[in-house]
Each structure stands twice: as C-alpha cells, then as structure tokens.
C-alpha positions in Angstrom: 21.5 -54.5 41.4 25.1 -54.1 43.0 27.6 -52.3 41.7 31.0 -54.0 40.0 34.6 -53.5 41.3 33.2 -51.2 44.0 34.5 -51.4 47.7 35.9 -49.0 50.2 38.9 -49.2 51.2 39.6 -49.4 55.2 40.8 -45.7 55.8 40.2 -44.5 59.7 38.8 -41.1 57.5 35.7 -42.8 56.1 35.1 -40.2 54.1 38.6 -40.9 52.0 37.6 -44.5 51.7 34.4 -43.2 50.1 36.8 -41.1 47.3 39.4 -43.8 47.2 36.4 -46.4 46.3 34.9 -44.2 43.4 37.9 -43.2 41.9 39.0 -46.4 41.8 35.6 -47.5 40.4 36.1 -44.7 37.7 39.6 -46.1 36.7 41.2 -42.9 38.4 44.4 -44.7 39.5 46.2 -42.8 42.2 48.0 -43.4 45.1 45.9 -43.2 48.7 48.4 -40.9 50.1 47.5 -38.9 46.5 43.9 -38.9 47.0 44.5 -37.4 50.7 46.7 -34.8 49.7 45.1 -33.8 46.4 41.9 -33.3 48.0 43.1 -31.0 50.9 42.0 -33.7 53.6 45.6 -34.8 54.8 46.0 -31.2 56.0 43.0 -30.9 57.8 42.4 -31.6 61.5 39.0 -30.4 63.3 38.2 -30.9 67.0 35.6 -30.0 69.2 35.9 -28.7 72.3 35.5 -32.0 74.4 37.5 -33.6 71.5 33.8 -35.6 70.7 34.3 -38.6 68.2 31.8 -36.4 65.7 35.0 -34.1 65.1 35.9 -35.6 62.0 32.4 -35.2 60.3 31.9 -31.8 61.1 33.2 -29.7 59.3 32.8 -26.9 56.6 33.7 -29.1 53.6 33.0 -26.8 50.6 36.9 -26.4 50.0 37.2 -30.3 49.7 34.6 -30.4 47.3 36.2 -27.9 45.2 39.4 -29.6 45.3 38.2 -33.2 44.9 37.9 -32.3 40.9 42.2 -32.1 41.2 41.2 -36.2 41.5 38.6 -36.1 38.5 35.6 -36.3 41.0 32.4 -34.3 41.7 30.4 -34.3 44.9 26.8 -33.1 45.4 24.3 -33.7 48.2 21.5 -35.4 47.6 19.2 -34.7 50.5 19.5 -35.1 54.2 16.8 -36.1 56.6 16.7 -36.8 60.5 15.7 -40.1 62.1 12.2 -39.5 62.3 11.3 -38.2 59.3 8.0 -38.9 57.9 8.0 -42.1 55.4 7.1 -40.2 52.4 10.1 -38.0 52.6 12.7 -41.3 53.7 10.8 -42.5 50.3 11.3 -39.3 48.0 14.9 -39.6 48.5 15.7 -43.2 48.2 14.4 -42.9 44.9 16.9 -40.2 43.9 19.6 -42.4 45.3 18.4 -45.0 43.2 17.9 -42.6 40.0 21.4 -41.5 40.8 22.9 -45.4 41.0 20.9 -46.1 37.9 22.5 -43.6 35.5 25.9 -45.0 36.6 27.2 -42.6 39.4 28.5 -43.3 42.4 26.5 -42.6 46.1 27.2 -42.7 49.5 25.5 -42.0 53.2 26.8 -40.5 56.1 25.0 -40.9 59.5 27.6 -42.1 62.1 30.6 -43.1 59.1 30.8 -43.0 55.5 29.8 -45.6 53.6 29.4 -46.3 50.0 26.1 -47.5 48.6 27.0 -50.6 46.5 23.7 -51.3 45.6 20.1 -52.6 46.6 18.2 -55.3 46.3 14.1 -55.2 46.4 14.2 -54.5 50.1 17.0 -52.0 50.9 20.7 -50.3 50.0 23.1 -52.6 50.4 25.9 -50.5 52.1 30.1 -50.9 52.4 31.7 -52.5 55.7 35.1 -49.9 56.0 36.4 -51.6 58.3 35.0 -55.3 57.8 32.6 -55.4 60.0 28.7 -56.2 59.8 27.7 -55.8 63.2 29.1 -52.6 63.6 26.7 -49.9 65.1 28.7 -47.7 63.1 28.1 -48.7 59.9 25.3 -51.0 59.1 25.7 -53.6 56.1 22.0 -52.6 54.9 19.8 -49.2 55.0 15.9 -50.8 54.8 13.9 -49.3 52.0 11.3 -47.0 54.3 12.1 -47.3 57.7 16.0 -46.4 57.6 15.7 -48.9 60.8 19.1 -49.3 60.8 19.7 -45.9 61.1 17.1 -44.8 63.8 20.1 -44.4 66.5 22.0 -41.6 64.7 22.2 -37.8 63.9 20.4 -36.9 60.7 21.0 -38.8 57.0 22.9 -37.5 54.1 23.2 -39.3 50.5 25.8 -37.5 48.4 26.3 -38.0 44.9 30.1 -38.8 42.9 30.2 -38.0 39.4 33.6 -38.6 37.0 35.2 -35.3 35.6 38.7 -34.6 34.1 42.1 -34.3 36.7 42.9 -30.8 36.9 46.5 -30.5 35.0 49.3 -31.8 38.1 50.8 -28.8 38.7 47.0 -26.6 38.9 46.4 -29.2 41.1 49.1 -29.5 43.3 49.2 -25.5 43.9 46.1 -25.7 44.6 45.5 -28.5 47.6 49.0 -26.9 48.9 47.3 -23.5 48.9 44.5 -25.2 51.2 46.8 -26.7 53.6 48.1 -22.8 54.6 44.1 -21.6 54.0 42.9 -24.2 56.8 45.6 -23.3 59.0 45.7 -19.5 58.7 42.2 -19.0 58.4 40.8 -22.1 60.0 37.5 -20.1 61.3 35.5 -21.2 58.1 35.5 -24.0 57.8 34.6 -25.0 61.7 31.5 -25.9 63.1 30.0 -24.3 66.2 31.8 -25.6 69.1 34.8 -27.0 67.0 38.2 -25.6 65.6 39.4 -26.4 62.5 43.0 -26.2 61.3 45.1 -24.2 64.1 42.4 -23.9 66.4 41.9 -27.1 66.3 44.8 -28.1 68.7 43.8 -25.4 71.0 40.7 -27.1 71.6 42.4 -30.4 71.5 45.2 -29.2 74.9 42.1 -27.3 76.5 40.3 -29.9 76.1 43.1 -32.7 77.8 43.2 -29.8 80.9 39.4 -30.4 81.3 39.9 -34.5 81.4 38.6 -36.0 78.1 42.3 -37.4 77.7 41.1 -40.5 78.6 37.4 -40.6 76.4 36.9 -42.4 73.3 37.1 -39.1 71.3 41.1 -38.5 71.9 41.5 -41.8 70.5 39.2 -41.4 67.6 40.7 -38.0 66.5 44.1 -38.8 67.2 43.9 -41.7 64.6 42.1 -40.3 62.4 44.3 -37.5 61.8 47.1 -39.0 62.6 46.6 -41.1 59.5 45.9 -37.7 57.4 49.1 -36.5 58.4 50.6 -39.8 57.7 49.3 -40.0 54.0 51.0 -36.5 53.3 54.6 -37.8 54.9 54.2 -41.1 52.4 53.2 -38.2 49.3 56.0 -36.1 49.7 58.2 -39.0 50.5 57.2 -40.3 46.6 57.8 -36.8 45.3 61.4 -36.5 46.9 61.9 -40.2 45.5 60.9 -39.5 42.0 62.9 -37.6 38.9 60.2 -35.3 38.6 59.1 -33.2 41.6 55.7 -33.4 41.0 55.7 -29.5 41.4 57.2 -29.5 44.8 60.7 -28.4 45.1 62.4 -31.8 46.3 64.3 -30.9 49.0 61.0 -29.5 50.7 59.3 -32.8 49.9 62.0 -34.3 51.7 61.9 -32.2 54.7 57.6 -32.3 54.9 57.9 -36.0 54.5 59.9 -36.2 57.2 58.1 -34.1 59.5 54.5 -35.0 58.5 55.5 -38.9 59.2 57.0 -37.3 62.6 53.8 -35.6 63.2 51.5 -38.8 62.3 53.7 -40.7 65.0 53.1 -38.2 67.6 49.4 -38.5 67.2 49.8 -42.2 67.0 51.5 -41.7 70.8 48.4 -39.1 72.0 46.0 -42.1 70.3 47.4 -44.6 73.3 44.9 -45.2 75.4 47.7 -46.5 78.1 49.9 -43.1 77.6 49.4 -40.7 80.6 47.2 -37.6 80.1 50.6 -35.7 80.6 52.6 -37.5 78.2 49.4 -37.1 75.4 49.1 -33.1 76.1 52.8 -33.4 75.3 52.4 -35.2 72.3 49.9 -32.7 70.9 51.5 -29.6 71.6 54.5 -31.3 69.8 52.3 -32.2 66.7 51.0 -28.5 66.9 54.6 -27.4 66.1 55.3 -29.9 63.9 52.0 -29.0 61.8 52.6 -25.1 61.7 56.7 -25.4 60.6 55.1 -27.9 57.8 52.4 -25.1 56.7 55.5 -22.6 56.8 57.2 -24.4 54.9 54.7 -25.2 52.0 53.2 -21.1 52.2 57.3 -20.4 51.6 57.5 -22.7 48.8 57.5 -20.2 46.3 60.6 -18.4 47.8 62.6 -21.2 47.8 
C-alpha cells in the first residue's frame, strides 16, 4: 500500500518537511512559514559544541510536540531501536508502524533525516526523498522489512506517529508558539542535549566553537542553513501578518519590525553558511545573528506592553 497525496516537502529542517507533509495530507492548509512558527521550530537554534551536523536532531523536543496541536497535529513515538538490534525486536516494531499506517495515521523515521513513511510493499517501507534524492546516504528511498540494511550505518531508529486533532483557536495559538520563542531563549538549558546549547547558548557554542577551527567543517554549513531557513520562515510569517488587515494577534508594527530583522538574521546565517567566507568574516556573521536573534525575542516578550 502507499499512501495518497503524501510527500515531503524539501525543507533543509527535515523534521518540518515531515509536519508540512501530514498536515497537508490531513487537509490542514497553512502556510510553511505558518507551520514553522506555529510549532515553535523557527525560533529554535541548537548547536553542539564542535557545531556537529547532529545539532539539529538533538534536541529536547517535548515543547514542539505540545505546540504542534496549534497546527491540528499529534506526535507520539513509536519505538526506537539501535542498528544491531536483534531481528525480533526490528520485527515487533515494524508491525506497529504498519498497524499505525493501517488505521490511517501518518508515520515517520528518523536515523540520519526525517523522512516520511509513504508506505510499503511486501518487502519493506517505502520512505520520502526530501531533497530528491535516492542515493542519498542520508535518506534511503526504502527501510528493508527485518534487516533495516539500509540503516545499519546510523545512530539508533525512531518511528513516530502523526495523528489529526483540532487547531488551537489563532490567538491561543499564536500566544503560545510566541511564548516559546522567549522560553527557548531565556531558559534554553532544557531543552539541550549533553554537549549542545539550545536557544542563547547555542551561539556561544557556535563562536567557541569557530575559535577552536570547525569554521570550515561540514557542521557550520549544515547548521547555518538549517537555521538560517528557521529564521527565514518567521521573517516571511510576520511579513504576512504586517501585510494583512488582521494582525493575526501580533501588534503590526512589531510584525513589521521582526520581519524585517528575522529576514536580516536568516541572511547573516546564509553568509556564516559560505563555505568560501573567511573564518573571520563567519564569527562575524554569528555574533551579528546572536544580536539580531535576542532584540527579536525582546521584542516579542515586550509585546504585551506595546
């Protein structure tokens, strides 16, 4: 069986292409920069301290979760397993994917990406290409029923489950994935990972990181974009808001302002992301974002001043 009208869309944050797919699947229509904002992820940023590629998949994401039902969506884990688990157990847990797909929700996998499950056939899941790709290492086009062969290179396996719900009313919702942008930067400790920083932290790992020479590894690159995009979707949100008659429940002068700085921001990480740019000029970009970012979580944690 493979699922109808089902795909992921190409975002550098697998994990929004993975939201974006099912909410589109459940007839949800919003707006990518919507999804991103209403979930909490354009605010966040998480880096480890050698800026490793893993930074955007390691992180505390019970917050998200919560907020993903401001989109109609519910996540649950379904099991996660290393590479070499026994048989039996790989087994045991394909068969709650496939109970899962059966009674109409939506699953994914994570290993080195998120991808969505479309489907299977008699031999295996047939998995989502992101970014268009079959032969990608990343991101295999097919999970093999009992051996996960595809998967043997990679940290452990998780399945998660996406369920419909009802939207939370606009304004809950708004008030509430703007409450988690000021959360993750002002109190960024729980939701990191051993060895990473989350929210304002993070970009202190990200500068001491640059001083210690991974400028020029494939991590800067990865977490530049991938934030960078994050930061982008909230500067094309607010943008919409400041556009529209009705606010949205933001105050449209401050959508204004935050679209014009988040776009700023994205832009800067953009410049960091150049793989030509000097190790100088990225520190410079990033210590430049860093401001950028904490004016825009001033500005939204004053909101209710204004």
């Amino acid at each position: 069986m493979r699922i109808a009208n089902l795909q992921q869309p190409p975002c550098n944050a697998s994990l929004m292409g993975v939201v974006k797919g099912a909410l589109d699947h459940y007839g949800h229509g919003c707006s990518e920069a919507e999804a991103f904002v209403l979930s909490g992820h354009a605010f966040a940023i998480n880096i480890h301290g050698e800026i490793c590629p893993s930074s955007p998949y390691c992180w505390r994401t019970f917050r998200f979760v919560e907020l993903l039902q401001n989109l109609g969506l519910e996540r649950e884990e379904l099991g996660t397993l290393p590479p070499n688990a026994d048989e039996d157990d790989r087994v045991s847990l394909e068969m709650r994917v496939r109970d899962c797909l059966e009674d109409g929700a939506i699953c994914s996998v994570l290993c080195l990406d998120h991808q969505l499950v479309l489907g299977h056939d008699d031999a295996g899941f047939i998995l989502s290409q992101p970014w268009g790709d079959p032969g990608a290492d990343t991101t295999p086009e097919r999970m093999s029923f009992g051996t996960w062969r595809e998967f043997g290179f990679g940290p452990p396996v998780t399945f998660f489950r996406f369920t419909r719900t009802e939207r939370r009313p606009e304004s809950a919702a708004v008030d509430a994935a703007l409450d988690f942008a000021v959360e993750a930067w002002r109190a960024p400790a729980q939701f990191a990972e051993e060895g990473y920083g989350f929210g304002a932290d993070a970009y202190g790992k990200w500068l001491t990181a640059i001083d210690a020479g991974h400028a020029g590894e494939h991590g800067n690159w990865w977490n530049a974009t991938v934030w960078g995009e994050c930061r982008e979707r909230a500067g094309d949100y607010f943008q919409a808001i400041a556009a529209s008659e009705y606010g949205g429940g933001v105050d449209q002068q401050l959508a204004r302002e935050l679209a014009v700085d988040y776009r700023a921001l994205a832009r800067l990480l953009l410049r960091a992301s150049d793989t030509t740019a000097t190790d100088a000029d990225k520190r410079r970009f990033v210590e430049q974002a860093r401001d950028l970012d904490a004016g825009c979580t001033e500005r939204i944690a004053a909101r209710a001043h204004r």
